[in-house]
N, C-alpha and C positions, 0 to 999 in steps of 0.2 A: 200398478197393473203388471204382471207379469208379462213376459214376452211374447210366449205363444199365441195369448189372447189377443196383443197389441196386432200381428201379423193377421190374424184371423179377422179385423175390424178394418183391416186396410185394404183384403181382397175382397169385402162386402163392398167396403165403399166403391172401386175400383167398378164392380159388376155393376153394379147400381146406377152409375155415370152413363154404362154401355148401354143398360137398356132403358134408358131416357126416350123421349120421341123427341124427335127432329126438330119439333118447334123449339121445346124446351134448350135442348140442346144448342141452335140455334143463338137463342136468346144469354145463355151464358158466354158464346163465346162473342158477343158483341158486347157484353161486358167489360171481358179482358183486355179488346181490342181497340175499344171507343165504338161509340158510335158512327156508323157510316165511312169508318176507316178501316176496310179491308185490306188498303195495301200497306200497311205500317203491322200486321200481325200473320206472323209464322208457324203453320200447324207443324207441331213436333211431333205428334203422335194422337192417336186417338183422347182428347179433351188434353191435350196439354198445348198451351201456346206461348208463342214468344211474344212480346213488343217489341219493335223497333221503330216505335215514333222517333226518339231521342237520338236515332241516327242520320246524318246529316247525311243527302244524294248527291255523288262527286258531279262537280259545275262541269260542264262539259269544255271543249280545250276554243271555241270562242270568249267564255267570262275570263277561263285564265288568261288569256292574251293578253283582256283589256287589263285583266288585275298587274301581271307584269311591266304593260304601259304605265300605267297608271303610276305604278311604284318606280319608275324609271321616271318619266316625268316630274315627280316631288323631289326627287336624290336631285336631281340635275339644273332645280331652283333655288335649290336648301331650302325648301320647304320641312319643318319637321313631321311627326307622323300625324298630332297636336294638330296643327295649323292646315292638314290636307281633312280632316276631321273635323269640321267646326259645325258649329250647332245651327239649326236652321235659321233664316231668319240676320243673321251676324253677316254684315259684309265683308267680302275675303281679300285677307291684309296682301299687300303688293308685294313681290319679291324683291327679295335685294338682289341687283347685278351692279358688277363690280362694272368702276369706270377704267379706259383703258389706260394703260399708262403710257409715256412719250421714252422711245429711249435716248437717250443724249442731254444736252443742254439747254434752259429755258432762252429765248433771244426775243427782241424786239420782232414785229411783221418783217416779213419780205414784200417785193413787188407783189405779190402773189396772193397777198394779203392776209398770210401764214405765218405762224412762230417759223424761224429757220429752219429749226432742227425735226418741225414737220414736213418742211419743202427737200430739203437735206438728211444728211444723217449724219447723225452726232456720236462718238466714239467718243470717249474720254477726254480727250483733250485734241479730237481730231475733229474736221468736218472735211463732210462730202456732200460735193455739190455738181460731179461730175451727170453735163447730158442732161440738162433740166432744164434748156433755154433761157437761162439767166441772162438779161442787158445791163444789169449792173451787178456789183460784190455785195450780196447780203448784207445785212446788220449780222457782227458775230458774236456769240459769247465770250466773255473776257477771258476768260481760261484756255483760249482758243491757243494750238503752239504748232497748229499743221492745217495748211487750208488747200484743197483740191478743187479746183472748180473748172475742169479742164468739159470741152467740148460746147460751148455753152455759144453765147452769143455778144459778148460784153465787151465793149467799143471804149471804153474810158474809167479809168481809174483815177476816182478826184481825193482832193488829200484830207478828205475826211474819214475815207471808206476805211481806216485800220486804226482809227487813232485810238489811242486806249489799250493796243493788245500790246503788253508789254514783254509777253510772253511767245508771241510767235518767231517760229525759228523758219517756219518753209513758206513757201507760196507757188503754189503751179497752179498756170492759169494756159496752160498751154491748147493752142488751138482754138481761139478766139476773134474776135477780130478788134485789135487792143492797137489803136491810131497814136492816145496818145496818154501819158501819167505824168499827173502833176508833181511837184519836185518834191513837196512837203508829204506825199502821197506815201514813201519810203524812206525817207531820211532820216526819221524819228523814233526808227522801228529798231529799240538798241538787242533787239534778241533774233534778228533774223542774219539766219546764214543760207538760205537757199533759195534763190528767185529764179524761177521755171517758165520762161516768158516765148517755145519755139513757137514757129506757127502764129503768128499773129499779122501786123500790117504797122511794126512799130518804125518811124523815118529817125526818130533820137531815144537817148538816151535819159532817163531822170537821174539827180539826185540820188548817191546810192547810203546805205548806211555802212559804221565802220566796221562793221561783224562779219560783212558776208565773206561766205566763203566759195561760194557756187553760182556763177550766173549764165545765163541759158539766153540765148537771145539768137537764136538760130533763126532762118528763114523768115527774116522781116525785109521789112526795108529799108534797116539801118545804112544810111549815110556816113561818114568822115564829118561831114560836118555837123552830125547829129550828136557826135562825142565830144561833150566839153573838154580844152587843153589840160593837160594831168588829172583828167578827173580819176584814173587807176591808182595814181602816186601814194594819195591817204589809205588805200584798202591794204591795209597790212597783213591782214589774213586772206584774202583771197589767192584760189587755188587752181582753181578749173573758169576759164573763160571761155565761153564755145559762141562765136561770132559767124561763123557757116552760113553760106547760101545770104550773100545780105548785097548789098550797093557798097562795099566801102572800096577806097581807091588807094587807102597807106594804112600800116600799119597801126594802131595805137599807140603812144607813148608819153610819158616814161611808163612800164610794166614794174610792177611791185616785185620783190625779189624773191616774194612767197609763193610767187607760180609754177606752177607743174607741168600746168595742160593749155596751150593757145593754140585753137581750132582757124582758122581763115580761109578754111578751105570754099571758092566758090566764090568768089568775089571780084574786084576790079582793080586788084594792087596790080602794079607797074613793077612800080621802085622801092628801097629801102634804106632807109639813112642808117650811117654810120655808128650811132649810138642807140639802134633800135632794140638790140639784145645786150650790148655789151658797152662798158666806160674804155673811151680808144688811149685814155690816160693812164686805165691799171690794166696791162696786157696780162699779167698774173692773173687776174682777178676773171674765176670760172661759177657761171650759175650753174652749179649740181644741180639745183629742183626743176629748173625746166628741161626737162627732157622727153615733152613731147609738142611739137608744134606742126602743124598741119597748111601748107600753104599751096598745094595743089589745087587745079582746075583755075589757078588766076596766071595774067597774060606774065607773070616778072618770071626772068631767067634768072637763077640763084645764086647761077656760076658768076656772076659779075657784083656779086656782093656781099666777098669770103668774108672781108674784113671788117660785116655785120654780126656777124656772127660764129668767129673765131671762137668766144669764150662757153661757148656750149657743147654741153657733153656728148650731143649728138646732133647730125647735121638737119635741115628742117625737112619734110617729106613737102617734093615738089618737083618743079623743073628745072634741071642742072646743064642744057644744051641749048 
């Protein structure tokens, strides 16, 4: 067919459309449209129309809400998209949530009737047990080499509470109300150099081990006669003795020659015997390490007892009148 004619058959049909009557008319564009679906077809012009059944009408911004709950919800269960999707009918599988973990070290109950290291808190090779009204020492983990349990409430320390930590180096137990420790309680402890003991209600002294290096025994109610005769003499490493605010009435002795630091400050000394710093045999003979000793606030005049204490590099802080 030639073109001209093609053109000339397209504006008949075209007219043709137009003067259709209404019904007919009518009746085609409910064809194109569906039935009884007006709002899904679009008049584009005189007998041409669009569909838009096949277009989806935007969910208004309550469905989105729940759609973004929804999908926050599944993420935040691990739920996958599978399993938020399941078929009707199928009951729906339980989430996994994680159990929580303990930080520190597994241990025997407390009083408490807890693992330790959930009453406490377990650091590596530390425990904290500070302000948790504890009346006795936990059960601790064996790897245990630093114990804290200051502020608490714990009146006796019996000699089974450490056995086994062959690795502890510290103990503060300061601010307690600690009466009394049995002698096997520390004596066996071959890794401990720091026993933290002010603040308490302690009248003697236990058994110490030969390692220590640091003992703290301030503001008890350590007596003279609470301290067995040379029980210092064997502690060959010890450094810092801090004896402050207690009942004693003389001095310690014999003092180990690896001391640095003797605190007495506060207490009921008098008098000082002659060999209480120094051997009156080797007049030569000077303790360079102790050169800090503390004997203030007790009733002994110092003046009257040079030749205690000749061989020290510095004189003791006290009363000299």
């Amino acid at each position: 067919m030639k073109p001209p004619a093609f053109l000339s058959l397209l504006v008949l049909m075209l007219q043709g459309a137009a003067s259709l009557p209404e019904e007919e008319r009518g009746s085609r564009e409910g064809q194109l449209g569906g039935e009884g679906d007006s709002d899904t077809a679009l008049r584009l012009g005189d007998g041409v129309l669009a569909n838009l059944s096949h277009y989806d009408e935007p969910a208004d911004s309550e469905d989105q809400l729940l759609k973004v709950k929804g999908t926050s919800l599944a993420s935040s269960t691990g739920m996958s998209s599978a399993q938020s999707t399941r078929a009707p009918g199928t009951a729906p599988s339980s989430p996994t949530v994680a159990r929580p973990t303990v930080l520190g070290l597994p241990a025997p109950p407390t009083s408490h009737g807890l693992p330790t290291c959930l009453v406490c808190v377990c650091l590596g090779s530390s425990v904290y047990c500070d302000d948790i009204d504890l009346e006795s020492i936990p059960p601790l983990p064996q790897t245990t080499a630093y114990l804290y349990a200051r502020f608490n409430r714990i009146s006796r320390i019996r000699a089974g509470d450490f056995r086994g930590l062959t690795k502890l180096k510290r103990i503060d137990l300061s601010s307690n109300l600690i009466s009394s420790i049995e002698d096997d309680a520390l004596r066996l402890l071959p890794a401990l150099k720091g026993l933290i003991l002010p603040e308490n209600q302690l009248a003697a002294l236990p058994a110490l081990p030969a390692a220590i290096e640091v003992l703290d025994v301030r503001r008890n109610r350590l007596q003279s006669s609470g301290i067995q005769p040379e029980a210092f003499r064997a502690l060959e490493k010890l450094q810092f003795l801090y004896l402050a605010d207690n009942l004693l009435d003389s001095i310690p002795r014999p003092l180990p020659l690896s001391l640095r630091s003797l605190h007495l400050q506060n207490n009921l000394i008098e008098t000082m015997q002659r060999d209480t710093f120094c051997d009156p045999e080797e007049h030569k003979h000077t303790r360079r390490r102790l050169e800090d000793i503390r004997l203030d606030g007790n009733p002994i005049n110092l003046s009257l007892f040079a030749s205690a204490y000749f061989c020290l590099p510095r004189l003791p802080v006290g009363r000299f009148t």
